[in-house]
N, C-alpha and C positions, 0 to 999 in steps of 0.2 A: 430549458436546455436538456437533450437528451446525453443522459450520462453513460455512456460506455466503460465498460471492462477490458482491457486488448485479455487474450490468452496467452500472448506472447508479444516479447519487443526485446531488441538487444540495447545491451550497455556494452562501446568496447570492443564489439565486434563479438559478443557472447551473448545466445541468446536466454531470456530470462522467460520462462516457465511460469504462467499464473496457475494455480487452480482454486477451486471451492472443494470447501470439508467443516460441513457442517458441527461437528464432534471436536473442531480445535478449541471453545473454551473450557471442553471439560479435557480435553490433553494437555492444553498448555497455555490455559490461563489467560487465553487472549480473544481477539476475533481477527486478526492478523497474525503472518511471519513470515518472516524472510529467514529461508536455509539459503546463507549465502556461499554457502561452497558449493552446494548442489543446485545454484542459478532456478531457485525456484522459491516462489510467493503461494501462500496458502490465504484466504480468507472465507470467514464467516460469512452467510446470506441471512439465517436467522439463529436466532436465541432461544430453547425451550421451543419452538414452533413458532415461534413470534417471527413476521419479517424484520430485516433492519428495511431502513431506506435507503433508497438509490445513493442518498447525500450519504450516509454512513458509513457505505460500502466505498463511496469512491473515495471517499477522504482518508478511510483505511487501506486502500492501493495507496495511495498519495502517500501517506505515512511509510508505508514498506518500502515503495518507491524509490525514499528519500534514504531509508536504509542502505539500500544497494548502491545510490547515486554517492554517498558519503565513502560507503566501503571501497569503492573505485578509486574514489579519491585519495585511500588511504588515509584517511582520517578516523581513525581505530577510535580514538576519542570524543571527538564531536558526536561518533555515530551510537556511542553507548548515551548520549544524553537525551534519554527520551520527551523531557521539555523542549528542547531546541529542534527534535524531529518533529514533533508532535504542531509547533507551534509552526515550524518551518512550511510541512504539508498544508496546515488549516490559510496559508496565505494563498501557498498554488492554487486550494480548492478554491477560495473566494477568485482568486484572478483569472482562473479559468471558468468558473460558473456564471461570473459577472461581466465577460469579456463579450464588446456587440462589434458587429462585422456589418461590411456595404451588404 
């Protein structure tokens, strides 16, 4: 399966801003984030110089993804539990990466 990144996609009728930046685990500790008031997603491509992989990167959209999908929802709570984000994305990813078509 070829995994794509969109740049961009709305939630709501607002559109949501991807980008890549290298330098966010030494900013902020992660290789994902969602600025959800500034409708924009940041992720990591590699580590130190290391790649991630495709699977990595997209399971990390998928996870931010699921950020924004929650904050929509108003669910201010669910959306701080990064187990149930975490776990929630790692389902999409299998059902989307596992998904066969005619």
């Amino acid at each position: 399966m070829e995994i794509k990144i969109p740049k961009q996609f709305q939630l709501m009728g607002q559109t949501i801003n991807v980008k890549f930046d290298n330098e966010l685990r030494t900013k902020e500790e992660c290789v994902g984030v969602s600025y959800l008031d500034f409708n924009e997603m940041k992720l990591q491509r590699n580590i130190d110089g290391n790649d991630r992989t495709d699977e990595q990167i997209y399971h990390t959209f998928l996870h931010e993804l699921t950020h924004f999908i929650l904050n929509k929802l108003g669910e201010e709570k669910l959306n701080k539990n990064e187990k149930l984000v975490d776990t929630f994305s790692a389902l999409l990813a299998q059902a989307f990466q596992t998904s066969r078509y005619e």
